[in-house]
N, C-alpha and C positions, 0 to 999 in steps of 0.2 A: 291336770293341764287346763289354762286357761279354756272358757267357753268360744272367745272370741280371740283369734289369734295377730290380727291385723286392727291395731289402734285405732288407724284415720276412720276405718268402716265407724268407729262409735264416734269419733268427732265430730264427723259430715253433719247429723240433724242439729249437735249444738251449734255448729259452726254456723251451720246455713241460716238458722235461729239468729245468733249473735249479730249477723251482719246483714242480717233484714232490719235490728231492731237498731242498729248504729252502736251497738254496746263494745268500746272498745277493751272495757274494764275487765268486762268478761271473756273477752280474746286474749288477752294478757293472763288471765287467770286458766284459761284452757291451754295454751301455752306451757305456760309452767305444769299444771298439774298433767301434763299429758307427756310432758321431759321428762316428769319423776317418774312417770311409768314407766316409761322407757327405758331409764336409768337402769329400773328394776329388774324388768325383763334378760339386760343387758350382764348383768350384774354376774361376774365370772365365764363370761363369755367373750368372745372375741367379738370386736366392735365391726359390722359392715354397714356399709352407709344403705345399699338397696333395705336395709330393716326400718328406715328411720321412718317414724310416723307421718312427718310433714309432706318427700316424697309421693307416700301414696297419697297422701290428702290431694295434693296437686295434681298428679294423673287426674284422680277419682273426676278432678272437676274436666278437667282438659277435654276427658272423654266422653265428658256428659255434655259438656257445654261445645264442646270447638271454639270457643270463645276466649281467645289468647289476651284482650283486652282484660277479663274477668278473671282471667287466672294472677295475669300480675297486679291488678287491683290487690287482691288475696295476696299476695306474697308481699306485696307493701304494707298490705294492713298486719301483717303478722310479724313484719321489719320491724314497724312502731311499735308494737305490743310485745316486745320480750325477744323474738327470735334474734337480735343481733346482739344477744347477750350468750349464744350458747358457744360451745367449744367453735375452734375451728374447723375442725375431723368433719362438726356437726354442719357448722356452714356449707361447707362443700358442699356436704351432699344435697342439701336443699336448694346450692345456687346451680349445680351442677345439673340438677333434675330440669330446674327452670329452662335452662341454657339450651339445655336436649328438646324441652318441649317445644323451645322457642325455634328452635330449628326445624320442626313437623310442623310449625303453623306460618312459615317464611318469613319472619321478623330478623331480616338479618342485624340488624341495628342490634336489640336485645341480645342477642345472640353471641357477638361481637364483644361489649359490652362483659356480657357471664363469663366469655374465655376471659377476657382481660382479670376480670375480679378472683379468678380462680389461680390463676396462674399469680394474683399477690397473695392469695389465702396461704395457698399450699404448691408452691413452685415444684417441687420435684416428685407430689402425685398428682400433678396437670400435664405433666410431662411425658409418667410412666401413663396415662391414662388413656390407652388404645382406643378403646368405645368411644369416647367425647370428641378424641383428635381425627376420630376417623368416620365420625356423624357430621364432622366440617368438610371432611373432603367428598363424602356422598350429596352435601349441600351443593360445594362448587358445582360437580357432574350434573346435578339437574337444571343449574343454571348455564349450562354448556360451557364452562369457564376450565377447559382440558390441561388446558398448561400450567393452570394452577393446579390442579387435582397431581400432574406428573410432580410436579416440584414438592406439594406437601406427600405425598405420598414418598420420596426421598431422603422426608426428616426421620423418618419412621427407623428405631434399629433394627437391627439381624435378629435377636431375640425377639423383637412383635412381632414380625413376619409368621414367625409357627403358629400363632397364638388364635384361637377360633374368633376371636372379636377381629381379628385385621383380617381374617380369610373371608369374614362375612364382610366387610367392608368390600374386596376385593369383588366378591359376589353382586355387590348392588352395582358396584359399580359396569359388570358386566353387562348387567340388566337394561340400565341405562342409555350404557353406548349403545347396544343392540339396538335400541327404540328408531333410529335415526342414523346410520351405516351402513355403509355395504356389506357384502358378506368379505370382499375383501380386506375390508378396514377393519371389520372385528375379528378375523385372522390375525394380522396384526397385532393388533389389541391386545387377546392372549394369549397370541406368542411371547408376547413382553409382558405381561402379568408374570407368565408361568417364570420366563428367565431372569427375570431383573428383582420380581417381589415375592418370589417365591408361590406363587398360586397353585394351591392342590388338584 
């Protein structure tokens, strides 16, 4: 078994290196040679995008920095340097991350934006994509934008409903109204979770 099992943890000091020194030659070259690992790792395995090296690269910084300016700096300089040469399975997952993050840092614009680009990459896994479609409507709720949160929450089919990514949606969104309700209105509230969207 590999000693280090998650990629990005070894690209961060080259990475951070690279792009102190402006070397884009070298990000292009970590790029690739960190796909062929990938590749490797991958290799008679079924493909999940949560594995993909770039992903965690981009948390790593997100979470170190809160610096959402910094992050998509990095995701631009990695556009240039090779990444918008990989599959599209692969794009997703990297535009898909960004998208997420950019939603925990209130970038609605970017945000905006990554759905759009996802939904031309791969239309019908932006579709089936509970987690992503329903990290937008936790967005509206904290913007208290209700009427939108009831309407996207109706594009959603009978099959997501069971599904632990839309019951956790369901859950945040509980949180939420709570902050700012009555106790009448969050009665209410999920009363019609429970009946309408199935809430456990």
């Amino acid at each position: 078994n590999p000693v280090c099992k998650d990629l990005y943890l070894l690209a961060v000091p080259f990475m951070d290196r690279l792009l102190q020194t402006g070397d884009k030659e070298g990000v292009r070259h970590l790029v690739k040679e960190f796909s062929r690992l990938q590749d490797q790792r991958l290799e008679g395995a079924s493909y999940k995008y949560r594995n993909e090296w770039v992903t965690g690269f981009l948390i790593h910084y997100w979470k170190t920095t809160k610096d959402f300016s910094q992050v998509k700096e990095i995701y631009a300089t990695l556009q240039e340097c090779g990444m918008s040469t990989l599959t599209a399975t692969r794009q997703y997952a990297i535009r898909r991350r960004l998208t997420l993050i950019a939603l925990d840092a209130g970038d609605d614009t970017t945000a905006a934006e990554g759905l759009a680009r996802l939904q031309e990459l791969k239309p019908k896994l932006a579709e089936a994509d509970v987690k992503l479609r329903g990290r937008f409507v936790v967005r509206d709720a904290e913007l208290g934008l209700w009427d939108i949160v009831w309407t996207r929450l109706d594009t959603f089919f009978n099959k997501d409903k069971s599904s632990p990514a839309f019951q956790n949606v369901l859950s945040w969104l509980t949180r939420i109204y709570c902050q700012d309700h009555s106790p009448a209105e969050i009665d209410i509230f999920v009363r019609d979770l429970i009946s309408v969207h199935r809430m456990a």
